[in-house]
Steps between C-alpha positions, in 0.01 A plus 500: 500500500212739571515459907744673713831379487579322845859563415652865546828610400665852583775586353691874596816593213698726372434457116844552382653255705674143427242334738202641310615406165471082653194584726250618209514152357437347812224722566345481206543110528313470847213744361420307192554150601351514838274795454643650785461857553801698428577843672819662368600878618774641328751674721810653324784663613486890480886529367722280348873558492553288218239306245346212691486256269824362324371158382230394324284198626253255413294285753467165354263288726307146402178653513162208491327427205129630609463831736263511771217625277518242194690638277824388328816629618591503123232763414600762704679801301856391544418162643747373241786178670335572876387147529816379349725739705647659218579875445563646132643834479657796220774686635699700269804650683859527416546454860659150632171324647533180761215248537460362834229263733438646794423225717473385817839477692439170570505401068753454333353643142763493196511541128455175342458582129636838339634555206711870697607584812211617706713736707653712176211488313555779226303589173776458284594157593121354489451691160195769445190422514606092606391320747703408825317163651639372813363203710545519883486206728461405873840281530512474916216565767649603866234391737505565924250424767458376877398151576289400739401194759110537564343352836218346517293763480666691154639704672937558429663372864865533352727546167578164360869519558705295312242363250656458168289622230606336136379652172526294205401568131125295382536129454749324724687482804848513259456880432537641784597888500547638795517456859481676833455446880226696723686721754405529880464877424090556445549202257608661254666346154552623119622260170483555176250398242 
């Protein structure tokens, strides 16, 4: 952790914007946990028409259990759920709040346990000073890709048209899930998980 980093990331925003408020926990996950070296120049806007920022939000990201120097993720100030992915938060608002994943677009992410409507979420209804738990979960995975047929040398010579790709749930031939057949067109195929 004392040598240079070999890894350097740059990063140019404008601090009151929606992609900075996801980008600082990224950053600050690639400096700690692969001691990479982390530029950041802030860039605002001069003028703003209106207030940038009409939503409040919270990175939530799986972070690993030791950081590039030793230490425990849990020790850091605020290091708190980021191994378990978890994000605890206080907002007291009158206003009517929604709770969302913002995932990939190729997840399908839903509620699976919560006791109120995520989208409505208001003060009054969860009680003040309560707690409002909710449990998320991954329910469908959309995956796409090319296919290949490799000469002898490794090389791709064409798409593997018309190979049928099967994907079937761990332990038997019985479950399968899905389906799909490789097109002529750069090989290219997508099923879901």
């Amino acid at each position: 952790p004392d040598e240079p980093s070999p890894i350097q990331v740059y990063g140019i925003l404008d601090p009151l914007s929606e992609i900075a408020q996801s980008a600082s926990a990224v950053l600050a996950l690639f400096g700690m946990t692969f001691n990479a070296e982390v530029n950041l120049v802030l860039n605002p806007v001069i003028r703003h028409r209106e207030y940038p920022l009409k939503r409040y939000y919270r990175e939530v990201i799986r972070w690993p259990a030791q950081l590039a120097d030793g230490r425990a993720t849990s020790s850091l100030p605020g290091g708190s759920g980021l191994v378990e992915g978890k994000a605890e938060f206080s907002l007291a608002t009158r206003h009517v709040l929604t709770a969302a994943v913002h995932s990939l677009p190729t997840w399908l992410v839903t509620a699976y346990e919560a006791e109120h409507d995520m989208d409505n979420l208001r003060q009054a209804d969860v009680g003040d000073g309560k707690w409002c738990e909710t449990t998320y979960q991954l329910r469908q995975l959309y995956v796409e890709g090319q296919a290949f047929i490799l000469g002898e040398d490794g090389w791709p010579v064409s798409s593997a048209k018309g190979l049928q790709i099967d994907v079937a749930r761990k332990g038997g031939k019985d479950s399968l899930s899905d389906d799909t057949i490789v097109m002529g067109n750069l090989g290219y195929f997508q099923v879901h998980g």
